[in-house]
N, C-alpha and C positions, 0 to 999 in steps of 0.2 A: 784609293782606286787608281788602278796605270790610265795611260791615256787608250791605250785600246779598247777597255773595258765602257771607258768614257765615251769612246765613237760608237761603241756598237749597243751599249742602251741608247744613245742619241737618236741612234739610226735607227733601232726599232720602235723608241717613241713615236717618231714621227712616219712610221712604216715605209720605210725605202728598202729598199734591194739594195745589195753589193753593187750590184751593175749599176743602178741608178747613183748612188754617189760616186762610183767611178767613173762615169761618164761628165759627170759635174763637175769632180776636179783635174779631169783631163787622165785620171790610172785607166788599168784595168780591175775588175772586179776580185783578181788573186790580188793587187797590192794592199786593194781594201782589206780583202779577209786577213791578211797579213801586218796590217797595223791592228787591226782587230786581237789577233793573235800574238801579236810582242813579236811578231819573229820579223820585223822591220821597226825598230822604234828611232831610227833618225831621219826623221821625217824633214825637208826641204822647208822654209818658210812661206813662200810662194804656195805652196800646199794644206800649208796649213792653216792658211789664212782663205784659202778656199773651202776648205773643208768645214770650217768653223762657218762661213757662208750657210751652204747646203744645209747646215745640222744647225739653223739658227744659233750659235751660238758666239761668243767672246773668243778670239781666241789664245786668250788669257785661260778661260777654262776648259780649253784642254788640255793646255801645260801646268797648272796647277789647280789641285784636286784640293778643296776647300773643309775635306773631311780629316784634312794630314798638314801638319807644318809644313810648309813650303821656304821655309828657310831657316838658317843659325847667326844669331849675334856671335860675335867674336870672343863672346865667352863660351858658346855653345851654348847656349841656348835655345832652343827651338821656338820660334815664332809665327802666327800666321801671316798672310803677306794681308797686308788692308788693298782695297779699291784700290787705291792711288797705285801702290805699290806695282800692282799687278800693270795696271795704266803703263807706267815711268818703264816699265819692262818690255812691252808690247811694244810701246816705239820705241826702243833702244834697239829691239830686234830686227826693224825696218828698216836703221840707219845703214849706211856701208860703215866699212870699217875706219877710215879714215873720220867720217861724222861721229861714228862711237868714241872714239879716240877725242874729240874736240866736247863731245856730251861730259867722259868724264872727268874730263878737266874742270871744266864748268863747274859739274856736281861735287867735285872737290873742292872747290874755289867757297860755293855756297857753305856749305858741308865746315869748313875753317870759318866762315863769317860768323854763322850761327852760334858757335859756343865762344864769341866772344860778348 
């Protein structure tokens, strides 16, 4: 499932309007229907971490959809992402880019200890 599909069963779970969750994350009610729609799917993170607010949710689960691999091992593989994973993503997303940059060094650093 996309993530539009994801906000707008959310949305109507929990019975909001268009206009009620775009007033929540600061749109209007056409950017909602429009992420709803795919016809806007690069969504700000700042928004999307409101949005995930509103619609009680994680917002890990709106960027990945736990009905579909959400990722490939380097041999292509497809794998699901576990808890953690999704976690380690969600604040990396937060970081500037400079802090990303210092994250995956680190994570590299770990990542070389490990298979020793």
């Amino acid at each position: 499932m996309d993530i539009g599909k994801i906000i707008q069963n959310r949305r109507k779970e929990l019975g909001l309007t268009l206009e009620e969750v775009g007033t929540a994350v600061g749109v209007g009610k056409s950017t909602v229907l429009k992420w709803e729609s795919g016809y806007i799917s690069n969504m700000r993170r700042d928004k999307i971490a409101l949005l995930a607010k509103v619609l009680h949710m994680n917002p890990t689960e709106l960027l990945f959809d736990d009905e579909e691999p959400a990722a490939k091992k380097g041999d292509g593989q497809e794998v699901k992402l576990s808890a953690n994973d999704k976690i380690i993503i969600e604040l990396l997303m937060s970081l500037s880019d400079s802090k990303k940059a210092e994250a995956i060094r680190y994570l590299r650093y770990l990542a070389e200890q490990s298979d020793k």
